[in-house]
C-alpha positions in Angstrom: 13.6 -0.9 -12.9 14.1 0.9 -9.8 16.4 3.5 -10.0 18.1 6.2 -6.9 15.6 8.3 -7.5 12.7 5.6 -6.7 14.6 4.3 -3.8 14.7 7.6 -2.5 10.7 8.4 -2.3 10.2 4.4 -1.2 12.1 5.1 1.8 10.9 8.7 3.0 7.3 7.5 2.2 8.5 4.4 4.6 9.0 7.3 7.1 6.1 9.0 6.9 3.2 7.9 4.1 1.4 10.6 4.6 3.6 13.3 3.2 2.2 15.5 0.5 3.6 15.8 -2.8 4.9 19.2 -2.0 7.1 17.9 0.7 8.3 14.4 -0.5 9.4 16.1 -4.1 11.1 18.6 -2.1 13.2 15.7 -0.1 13.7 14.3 -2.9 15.2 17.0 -4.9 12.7 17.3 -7.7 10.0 18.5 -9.3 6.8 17.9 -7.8 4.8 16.9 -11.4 8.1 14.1 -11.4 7.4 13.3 -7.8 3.3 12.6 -8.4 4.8 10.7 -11.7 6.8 9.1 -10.3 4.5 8.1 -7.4 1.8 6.7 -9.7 4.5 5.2 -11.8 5.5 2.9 -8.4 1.7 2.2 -7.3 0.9 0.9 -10.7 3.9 -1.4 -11.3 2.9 -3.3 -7.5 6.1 -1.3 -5.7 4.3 0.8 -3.2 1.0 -1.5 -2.4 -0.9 0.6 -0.5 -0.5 3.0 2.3 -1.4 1.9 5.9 -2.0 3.7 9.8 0.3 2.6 12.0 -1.7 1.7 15.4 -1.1 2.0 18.9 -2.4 -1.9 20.1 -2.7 -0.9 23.8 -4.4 2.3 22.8 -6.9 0.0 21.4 -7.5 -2.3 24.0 -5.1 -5.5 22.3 -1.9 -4.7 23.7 -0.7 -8.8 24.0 0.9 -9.1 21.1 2.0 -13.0 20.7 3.4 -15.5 18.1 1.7 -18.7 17.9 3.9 -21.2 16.0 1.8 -24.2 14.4 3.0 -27.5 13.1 0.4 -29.0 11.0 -0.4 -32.7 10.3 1.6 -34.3 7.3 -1.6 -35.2 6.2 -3.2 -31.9 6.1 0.1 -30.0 4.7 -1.7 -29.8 1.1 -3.9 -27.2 2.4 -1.4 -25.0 4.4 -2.6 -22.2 2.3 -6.3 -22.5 2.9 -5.6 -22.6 6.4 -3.2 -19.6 6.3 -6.1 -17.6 4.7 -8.5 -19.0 7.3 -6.1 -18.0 10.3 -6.0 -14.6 8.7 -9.4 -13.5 9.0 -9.5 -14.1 12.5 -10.0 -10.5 14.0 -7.3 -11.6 16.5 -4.7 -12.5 13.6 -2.0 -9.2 12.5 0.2 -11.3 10.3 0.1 -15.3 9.5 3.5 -16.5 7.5 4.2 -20.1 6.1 7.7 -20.8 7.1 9.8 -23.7 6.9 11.5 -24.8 10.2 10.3 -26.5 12.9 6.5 -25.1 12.7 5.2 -24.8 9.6 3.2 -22.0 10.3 4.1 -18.9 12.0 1.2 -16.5 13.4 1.4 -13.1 14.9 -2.1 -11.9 16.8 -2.7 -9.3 19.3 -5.2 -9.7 22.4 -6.4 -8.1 25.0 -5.0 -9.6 27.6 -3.3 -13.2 28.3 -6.4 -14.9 29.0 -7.6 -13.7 25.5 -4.9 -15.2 24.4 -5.1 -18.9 26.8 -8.6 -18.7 25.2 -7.4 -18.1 21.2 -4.7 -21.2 21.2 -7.1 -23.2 23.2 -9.6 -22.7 20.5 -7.3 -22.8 18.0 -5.8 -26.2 18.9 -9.0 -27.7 18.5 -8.7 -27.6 14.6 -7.9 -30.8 12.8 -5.2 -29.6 10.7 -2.8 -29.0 13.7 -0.6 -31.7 15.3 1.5 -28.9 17.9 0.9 -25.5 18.8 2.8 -22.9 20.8 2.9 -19.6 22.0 5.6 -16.9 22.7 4.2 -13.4 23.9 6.0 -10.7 23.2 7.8 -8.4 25.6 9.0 -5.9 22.9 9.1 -4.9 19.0 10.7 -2.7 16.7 9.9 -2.0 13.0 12.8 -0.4 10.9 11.5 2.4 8.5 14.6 1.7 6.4 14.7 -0.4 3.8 17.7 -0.9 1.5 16.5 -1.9 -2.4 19.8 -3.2 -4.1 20.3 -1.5 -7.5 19.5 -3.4 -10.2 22.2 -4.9 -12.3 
């Protein structure tokens, strides 16, 4: 159960993960052995997963970002998964999803450069599970460090 309390330190960690104990309890309005508690309390029950960097991608020389969208074979649809896993250990690959739609898998990569990324779908295309591929490159993206978690009936 999650209550307003819990929602509370979820979203000020999704601001800023790297706030001590000290600070969050304090913006949370209580005591700091309830924050660290609490804390612990929400990393062992799978709420908060882990704490991550967020990276500049130009900074670090992939600043293409680009969604590949992927329709696989009928035949080869009963192992989507294994090729989702494979696609995500590609050092290229950020995020791989397994969507319904018209693709049936949805990749996000970033490159160095558009020829990095002629060069990846190219490659890519070349596997047998794949009947289409495409590629959108993105101009511009924004991640929201809210997130509203209902209350729980």
């Amino acid at each position: 159960m999650i209550d307003a309390v819990d929602r509370r330190i979820v979203a000020l960690l999704l601001q800023d993960a790297r706030m001590s104990n000290r600070a969050l309890a304090r913006a949370a309005g209580i005591a700091e052995s309830t924050c660290l508690a609490r804390v612990s309390a929400l990393e062992r029950r799978g709420v908060i997963m882990g704490y991550r960097a967020r990276i500049d991608l130009a900074r670090v020389g992939r600043g293409v970002e680009a969604f590949v969208q992927i329709k696989i074979r009928p035949q080869a649809l009963g192992s989507a998964v294994v090729f989702c896993d494979e696609l995500a250990m590609l050092p290229e690959v950020l995020r791989v999803f397994l969507v319904t739609g018209a693709s049936d898998v949805q990749v996000l990569l970033a490159v160095g450069s558009t020829d990095e990324l002629r060069d990846f779908v190219l490659s890519l295309a070349q596997h047998d599970a794949i009947a289409d591929i495409r590629s959108s490159i993105v101009y511009m993206s924004r991640q929201s460090s809210e997130l509203s978690i209902p209350d729980e009936p």
